[in-house]
C-alpha positions as CSV (number, residue, x, y, z in Angstrom):
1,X,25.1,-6.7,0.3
2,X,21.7,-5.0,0.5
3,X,20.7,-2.3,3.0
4,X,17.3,-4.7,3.5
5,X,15.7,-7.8,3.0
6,X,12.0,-8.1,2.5
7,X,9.9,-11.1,3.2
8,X,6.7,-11.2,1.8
9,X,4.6,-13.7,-0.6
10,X,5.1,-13.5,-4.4
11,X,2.4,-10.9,-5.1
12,X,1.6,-6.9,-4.3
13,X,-0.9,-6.8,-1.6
14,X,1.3,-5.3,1.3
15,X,4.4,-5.4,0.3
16,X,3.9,-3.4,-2.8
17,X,3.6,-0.5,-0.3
18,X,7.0,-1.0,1.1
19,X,8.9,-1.8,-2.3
20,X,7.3,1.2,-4.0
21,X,9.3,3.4,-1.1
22,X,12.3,1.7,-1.2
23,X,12.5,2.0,-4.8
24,X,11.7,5.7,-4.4
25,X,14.3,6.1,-2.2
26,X,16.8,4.6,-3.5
27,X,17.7,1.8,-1.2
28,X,18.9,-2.0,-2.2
29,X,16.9,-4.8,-1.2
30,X,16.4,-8.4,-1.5
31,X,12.8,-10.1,-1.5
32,X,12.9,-13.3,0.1
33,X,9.9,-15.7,0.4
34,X,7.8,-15.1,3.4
35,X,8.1,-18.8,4.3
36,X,11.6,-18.1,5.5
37,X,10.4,-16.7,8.7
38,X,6.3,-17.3,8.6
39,X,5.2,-19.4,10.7
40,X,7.9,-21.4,12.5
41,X,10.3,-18.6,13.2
42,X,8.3,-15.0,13.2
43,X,8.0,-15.5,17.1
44,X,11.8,-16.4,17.5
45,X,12.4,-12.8,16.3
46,X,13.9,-10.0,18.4
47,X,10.7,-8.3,17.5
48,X,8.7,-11.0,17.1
49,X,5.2,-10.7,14.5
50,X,2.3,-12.4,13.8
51,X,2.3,-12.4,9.9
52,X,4.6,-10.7,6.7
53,X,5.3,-8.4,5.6
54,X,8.6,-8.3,7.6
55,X,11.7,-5.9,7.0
56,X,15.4,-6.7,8.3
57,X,17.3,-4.0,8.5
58,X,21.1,-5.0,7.3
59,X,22.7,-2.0,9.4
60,X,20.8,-2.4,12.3
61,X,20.5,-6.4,11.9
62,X,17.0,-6.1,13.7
63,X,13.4,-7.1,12.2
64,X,10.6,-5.2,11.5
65,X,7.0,-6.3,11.3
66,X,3.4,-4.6,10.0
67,X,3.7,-2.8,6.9
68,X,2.4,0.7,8.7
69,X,5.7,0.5,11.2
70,X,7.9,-0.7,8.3
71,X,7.1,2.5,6.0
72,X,7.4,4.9,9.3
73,X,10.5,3.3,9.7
74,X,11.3,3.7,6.3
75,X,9.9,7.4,6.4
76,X,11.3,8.8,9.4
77,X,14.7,7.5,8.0
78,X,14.5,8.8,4.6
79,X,12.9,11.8,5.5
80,X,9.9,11.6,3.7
81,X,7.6,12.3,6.2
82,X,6.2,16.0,6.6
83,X,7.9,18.6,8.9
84,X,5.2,19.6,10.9
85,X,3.6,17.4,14.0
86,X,0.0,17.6,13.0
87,X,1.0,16.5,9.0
88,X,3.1,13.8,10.5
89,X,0.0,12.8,12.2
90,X,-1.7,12.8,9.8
91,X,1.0,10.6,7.5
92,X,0.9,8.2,9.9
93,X,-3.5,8.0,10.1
94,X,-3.3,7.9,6.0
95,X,-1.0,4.5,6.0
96,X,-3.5,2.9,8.6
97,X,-6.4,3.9,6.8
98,X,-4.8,2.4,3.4
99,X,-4.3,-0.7,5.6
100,X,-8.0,-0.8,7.0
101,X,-9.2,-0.6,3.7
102,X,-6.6,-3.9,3.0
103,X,-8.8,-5.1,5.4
104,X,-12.0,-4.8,4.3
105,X,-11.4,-5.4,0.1
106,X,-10.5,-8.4,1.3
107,X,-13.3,-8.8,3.8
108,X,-11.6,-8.7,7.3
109,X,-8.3,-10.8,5.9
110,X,-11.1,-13.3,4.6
111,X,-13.1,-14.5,7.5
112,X,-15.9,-14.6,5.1
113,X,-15.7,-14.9,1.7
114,X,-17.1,-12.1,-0.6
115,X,-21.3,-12.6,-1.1
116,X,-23.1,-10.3,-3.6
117,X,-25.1,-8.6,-1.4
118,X,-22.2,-8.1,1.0
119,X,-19.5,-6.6,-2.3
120,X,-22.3,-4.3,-3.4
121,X,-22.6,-2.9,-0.3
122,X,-19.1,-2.6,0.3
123,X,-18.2,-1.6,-3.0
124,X,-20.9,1.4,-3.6
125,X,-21.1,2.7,-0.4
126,X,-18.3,2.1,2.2
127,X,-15.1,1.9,-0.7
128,X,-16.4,5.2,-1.7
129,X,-16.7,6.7,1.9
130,X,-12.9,5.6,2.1
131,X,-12.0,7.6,-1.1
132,X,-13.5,10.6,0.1
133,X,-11.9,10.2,3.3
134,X,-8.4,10.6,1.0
135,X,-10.0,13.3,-1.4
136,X,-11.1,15.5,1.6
137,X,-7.8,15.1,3.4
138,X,-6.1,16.4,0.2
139,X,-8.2,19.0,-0.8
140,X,-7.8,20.4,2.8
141,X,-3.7,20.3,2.0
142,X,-4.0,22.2,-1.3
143,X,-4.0,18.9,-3.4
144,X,-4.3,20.1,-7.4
145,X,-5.3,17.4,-10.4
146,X,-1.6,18.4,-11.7
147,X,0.2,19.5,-8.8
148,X,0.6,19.3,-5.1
149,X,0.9,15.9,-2.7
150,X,-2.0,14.7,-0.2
151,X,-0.5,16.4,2.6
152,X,1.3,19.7,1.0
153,X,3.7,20.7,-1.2
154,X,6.3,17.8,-0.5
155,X,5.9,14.5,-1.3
156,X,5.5,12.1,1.7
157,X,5.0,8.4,2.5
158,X,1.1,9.2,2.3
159,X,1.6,9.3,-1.2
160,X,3.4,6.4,-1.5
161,X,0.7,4.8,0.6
162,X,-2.3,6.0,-1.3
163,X,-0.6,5.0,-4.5
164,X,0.4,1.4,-3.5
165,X,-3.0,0.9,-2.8
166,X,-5.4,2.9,-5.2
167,X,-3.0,2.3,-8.4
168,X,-2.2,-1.7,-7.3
169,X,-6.3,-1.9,-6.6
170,X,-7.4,-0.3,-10.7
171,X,-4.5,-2.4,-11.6
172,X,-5.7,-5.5,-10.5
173,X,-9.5,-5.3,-11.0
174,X,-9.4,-2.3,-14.2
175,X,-13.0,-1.1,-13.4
176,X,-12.2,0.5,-9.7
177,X,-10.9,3.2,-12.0
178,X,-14.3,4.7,-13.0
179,X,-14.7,4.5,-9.0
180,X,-11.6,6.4,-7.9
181,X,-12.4,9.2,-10.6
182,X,-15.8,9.6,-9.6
183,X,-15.5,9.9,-5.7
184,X,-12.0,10.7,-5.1
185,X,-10.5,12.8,-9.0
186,X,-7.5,14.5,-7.1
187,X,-6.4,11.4,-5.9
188,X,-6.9,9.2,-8.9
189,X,-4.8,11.8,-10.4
190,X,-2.0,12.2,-7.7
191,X,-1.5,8.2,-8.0
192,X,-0.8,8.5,-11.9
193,X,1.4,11.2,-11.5
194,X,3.1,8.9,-8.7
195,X,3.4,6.1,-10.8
196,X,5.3,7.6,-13.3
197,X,8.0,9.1,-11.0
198,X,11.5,7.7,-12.8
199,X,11.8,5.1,-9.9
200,X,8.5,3.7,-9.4
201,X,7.8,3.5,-12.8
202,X,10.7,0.9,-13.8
203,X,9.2,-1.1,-10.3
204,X,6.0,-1.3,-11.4
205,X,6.4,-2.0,-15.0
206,X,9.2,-5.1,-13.9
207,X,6.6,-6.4,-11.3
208,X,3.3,-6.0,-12.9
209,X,4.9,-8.2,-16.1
210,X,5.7,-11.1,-13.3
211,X,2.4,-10.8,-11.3
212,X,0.2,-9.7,-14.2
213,X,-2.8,-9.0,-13.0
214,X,-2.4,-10.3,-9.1
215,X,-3.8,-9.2,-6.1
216,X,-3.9,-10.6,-2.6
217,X,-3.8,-14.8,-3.9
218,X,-6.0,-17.4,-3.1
219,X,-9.3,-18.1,-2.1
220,X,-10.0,-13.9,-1.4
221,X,-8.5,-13.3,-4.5
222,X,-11.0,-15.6,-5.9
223,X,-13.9,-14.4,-4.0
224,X,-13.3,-10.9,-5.4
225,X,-12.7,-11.6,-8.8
226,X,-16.5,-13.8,-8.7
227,X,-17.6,-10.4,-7.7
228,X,-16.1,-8.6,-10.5
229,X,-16.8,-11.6,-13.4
């Protein structure tokens, strides 16, 4: 039996962030379609959510919702997150920053679907504001090009974070690379180096063959790539 089982859609988006820390940790899980659960029975649960990603912990047979609470969960069991309060902290602001940008690639969940003038200014002036927000928080920690982790000398769940979603972003839309190098090097290269830790690497080689070049789906997905084209 698996210690978990995940329900999410059938593509990255948020629940890339969780598998890439289960598969760094080590621990067996089953994906499961989000349909299970979304919508008819996500309010029926002990700890009910509006919307996947959703975690159920086999040992504990209780439910998790929201990706930032599923990889503190996920951290604070594993211990991967840092030892002292204020880095813990600061762990914990790094995942909800990675999820506000979520938010905003995708133009606040898609109340609005991307416009040109809108991307542009999103994409050359706000997305890089929000790579320097990581760059600055790593330099600050003694992050290196070829050594060191955003928040010290241990790797933590903000790296897992930042990595789910800088490396999952360049791998879906290839030209956010030149972006990330330009506003935020240390942390383009700390999500390489990520990526080709033993565990993640076998992840995200299986998974990006079966998603390809997938993102978030439907009509955002669309919307973004019209940018992009």
């Amino acid at each position: 039996m698996p210690e978990y089982r995940l329900y999410y859609w059938d593509l990255p988006f948020r629940g890339v962030f969780i598998e890439m820390l289960l598969h760094e940790v080590g621990a067996s899980y089953q994906r499961r379609d989000a349909a299970e659960l979304y919508p008819d029975k996500c309010l029926k649960m002990q700890n009910p959510g509006m919307a996947p990603p959703f975690l159920y912990d086999c040992a504990t047979k209780k439910t998790i919702a929201q990706m930032p609470a599923i990889l503190m969960h996920l951290a604070r069991k594993y211990d991967y997150l840092p030892k002292r309060t204020e880095t813990q902290t600061l762990g914990l602001k790094t995942i909800l920053d990675c999820n506000d940008v979520l938010m905003e690639i995708t133009n606040y969940n898609g109340m609005q679907m991307w416009e040109k003038e809108a991307w542009e200014q999103f994409r050359y002036a706000r997305l890089p504001d929000w790579m320097q927000v990581f760059e600055q928080t790593g330099r600050a920690h003694g992050l290196k090009d070829d050594k060191g982790f955003l928040l010290g000398s241990r790797i933590s769940v903000a790296d897992i974070a930042i990595t789910a979603l800088f490396g999952t972003m360049i791998h879906a839309f290839p030209s956010l690379e030149t972006d990330l190098g330009e506003h935020a090097p240390k942390i383009a290269a700390l999500c390489r180096r990520i990526e080709k830790r033993t565990r993640i690497a076998g992840f995200l080689a299986q998974q990006r063959e079966h998603w390809g070049r997938g993102y978030c789906g439907g009509q955002i997905e669309r919307s973004l790539r019209k940018m992009f084209d």
